[in-house]
N, C-alpha and C positions, 0 to 999 in steps of 0.2 A: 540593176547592178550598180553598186557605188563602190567608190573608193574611198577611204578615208585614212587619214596620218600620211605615211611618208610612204607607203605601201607604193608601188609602181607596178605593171603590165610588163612584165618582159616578153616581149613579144619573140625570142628566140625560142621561148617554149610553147609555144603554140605552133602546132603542125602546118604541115601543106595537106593533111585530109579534115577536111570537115569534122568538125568532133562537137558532139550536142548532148546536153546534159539538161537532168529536170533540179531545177535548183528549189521548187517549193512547190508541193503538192497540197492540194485541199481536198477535205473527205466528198467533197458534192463534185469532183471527176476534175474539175478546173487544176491545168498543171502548166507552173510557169518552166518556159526553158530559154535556154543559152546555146545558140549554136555562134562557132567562129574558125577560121579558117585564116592560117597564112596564104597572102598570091603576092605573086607578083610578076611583073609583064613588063616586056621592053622591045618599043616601039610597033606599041598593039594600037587594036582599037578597042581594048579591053580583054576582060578574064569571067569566064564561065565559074565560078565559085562549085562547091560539092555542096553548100547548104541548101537542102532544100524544107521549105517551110509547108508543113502539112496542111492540106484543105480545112476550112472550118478554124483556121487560127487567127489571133487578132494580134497583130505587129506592134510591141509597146515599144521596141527601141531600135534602131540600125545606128550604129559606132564603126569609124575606118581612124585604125591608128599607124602612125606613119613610122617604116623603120625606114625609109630613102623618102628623099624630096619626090613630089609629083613634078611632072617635065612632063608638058605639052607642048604638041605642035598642031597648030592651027587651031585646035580644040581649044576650049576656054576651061572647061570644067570638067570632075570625073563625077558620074552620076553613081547612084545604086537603084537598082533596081531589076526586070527581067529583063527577057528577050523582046517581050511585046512592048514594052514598056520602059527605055532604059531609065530614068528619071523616075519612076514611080514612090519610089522611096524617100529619096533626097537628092541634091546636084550641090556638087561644091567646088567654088573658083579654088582656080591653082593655086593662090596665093596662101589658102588655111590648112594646104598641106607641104607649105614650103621645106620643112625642115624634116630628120629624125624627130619619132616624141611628138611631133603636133598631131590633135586628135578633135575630130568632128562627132557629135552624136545629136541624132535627129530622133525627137517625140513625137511622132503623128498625131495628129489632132484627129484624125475621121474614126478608129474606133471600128471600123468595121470590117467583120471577116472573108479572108480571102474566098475566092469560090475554090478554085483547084490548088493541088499541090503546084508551089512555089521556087525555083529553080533560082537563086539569086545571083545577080551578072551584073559584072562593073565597066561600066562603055564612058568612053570619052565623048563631051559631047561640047554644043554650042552653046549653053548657058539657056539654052530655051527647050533640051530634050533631046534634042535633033543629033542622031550621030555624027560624028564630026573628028577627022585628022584621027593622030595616035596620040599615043603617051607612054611614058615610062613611072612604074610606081612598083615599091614593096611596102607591104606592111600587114594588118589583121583586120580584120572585117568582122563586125560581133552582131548578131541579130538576136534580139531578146522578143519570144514572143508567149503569148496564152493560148493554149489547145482545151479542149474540151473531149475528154478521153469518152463519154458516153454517159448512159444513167446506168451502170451497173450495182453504183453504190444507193440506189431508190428501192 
């Protein structure tokens, strides 16, 4: 997903439920989608998200864009990722989501698909993974990924 010209995210129009769309489909069953979600949490140790990312998908992007500053306490960073895992995704110091409008987006390099269905969950953490203190944050969370709907089309 790109942006280009003066185009912006209003992030007011993006819900509090999970909303997931196929934005480009291929005849060989491969279908990219876009799930994103307004959260926000004040003085958590993070928010359970409604995205969840279906088994057999392969993760090409996670975006957190900021409508209030992040504000930790003790914690250094807000990560993405699961429950097993909070970091699995990305981790990012307080500082790159200081303001409204500042936005993080992570590429994964590994390429490879998840085994189960996906629940995605934003924890405060210690800058090495590790749960840690709370936080206070709003803004939208966008997970761009590839499923493989089957060989029906074979």
């Amino acid at each position: 997903m790109t942006q280009t010209g003066i185009n912006k995210i209003d992030v007011s129009k993006i819900t509090t439920t999970a909303q997931t769309r196929c934005v480009q489909e291929h005849a060989s069953g491969l279908r990219r989608y876009v799930a994103e979600q307004y959260v926000s949490f004040a003085a958590a140790a993070g928010v359970t998200t409604g995205i969840i990312v279906p088994a057999n998908s392969v993760i090409v992007m996670t975006a957190l864009k900021s409508d209030t500053a992040l504000a930790l306490t003790t914690a250094t960073s807000l990560s993405v990722g699961d429950a097993s895992d909070p970091d699995e995704l990305f981790e990012t110091a307080e500082a790159t989501l200081d303001a409204q409008n500042d936005t993080v987006v992570d590429m994964p390099a590994g390429g490879d698909a998840i085994a189960a269905d996906t629940t995605i969950k934003l924890a405060t953490t210690n800058g090495s993974g590790a749960a840690a203190g709370t936080g206070t944050w709003a803004g939208v969370v966008r997970v761009v990924y590839d499923h493989f709907d089957g060989l029906t089309d074979f």
